[in-house]
N, C-alpha and C positions, 0 to 999 in steps of 0.2 A: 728772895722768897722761894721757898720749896715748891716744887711743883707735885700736886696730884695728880698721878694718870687718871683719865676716863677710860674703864675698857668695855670693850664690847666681845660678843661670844668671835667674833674672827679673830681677837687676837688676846683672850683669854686664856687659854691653854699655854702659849707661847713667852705670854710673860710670866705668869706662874712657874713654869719648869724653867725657864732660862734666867730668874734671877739668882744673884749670889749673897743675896740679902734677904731674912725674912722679907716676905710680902704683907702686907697687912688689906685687904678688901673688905670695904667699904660698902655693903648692902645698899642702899639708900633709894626714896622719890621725892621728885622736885614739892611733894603736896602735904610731905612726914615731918611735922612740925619736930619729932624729940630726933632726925636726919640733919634737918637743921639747922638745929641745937648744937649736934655731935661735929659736924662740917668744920670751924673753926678750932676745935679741940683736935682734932684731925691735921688741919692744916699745920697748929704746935708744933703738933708731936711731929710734924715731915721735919718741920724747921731743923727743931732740935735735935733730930735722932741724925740727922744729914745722909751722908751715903752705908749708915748701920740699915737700914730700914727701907724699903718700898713703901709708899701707900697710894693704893688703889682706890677704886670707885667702881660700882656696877650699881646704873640706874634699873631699877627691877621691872619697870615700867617699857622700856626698850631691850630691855635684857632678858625678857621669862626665862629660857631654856634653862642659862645658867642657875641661877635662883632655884627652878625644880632640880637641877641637876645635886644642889648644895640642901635640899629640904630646909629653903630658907621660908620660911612661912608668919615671920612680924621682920619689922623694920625697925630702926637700924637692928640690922646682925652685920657682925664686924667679924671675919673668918681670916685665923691668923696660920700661913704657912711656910714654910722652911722646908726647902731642897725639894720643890716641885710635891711637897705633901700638907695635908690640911692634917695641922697642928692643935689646934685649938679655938675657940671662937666666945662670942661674948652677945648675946641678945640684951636687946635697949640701951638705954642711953647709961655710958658708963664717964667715969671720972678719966682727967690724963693719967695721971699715976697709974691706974688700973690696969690701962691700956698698956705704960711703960712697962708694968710689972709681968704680963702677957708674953710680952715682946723678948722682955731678961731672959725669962723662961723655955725660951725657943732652943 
């Protein structure tokens, strides 16, 4: 099984710039029924993408700073980045394909 990182704003930065794989971050709170929703579409796509891909998480609810940092303002936003830069992103609840085809894009 894939694991999703949890991150928090101490080691936010540091994964974002030091991955060698897009990064995919995961908006989300424990209370966002269509976060939810997208959690196990998420978990897929870790599966299947294996070490092509990071996927992150940043609960917004313990995480403000970042969140204002990224003008994240609905839930799920899904912020996809490549070589320590923010590439592209996707607000609500999206399809895997979508997300794959994001990802290709990078």
């Amino acid at each position: 099984m894939a694991s999703i990182q949890n991150l928090n704003e101490s080691e936010f930065d540091s994964t974002i710039s030091g991955a060698s794989v897009p990064v995919v971050v995961d908006f989300w709170a424990p209370w966002c029924g269509p976060c939810r929703t997208i959690g196990p579409i998420l978990e897929q796509l870790a599966e299947e993408m294996g070490d092509q891909v990071q996927v992150t998480k940043v609960n917004v609810d313990e995480n403000q700073g970042i969140a204002q940092r990224f003008n994240v303002r609905a839930i799920p936003t899904i912020l996809f980045f490549k070589d320590g830069e923010l590439k592209d992103q996707v607000v609500g609840l999206v399809q895997k394909d979508a997300l794959k085809s994001k990802i290709a894009g990078l």
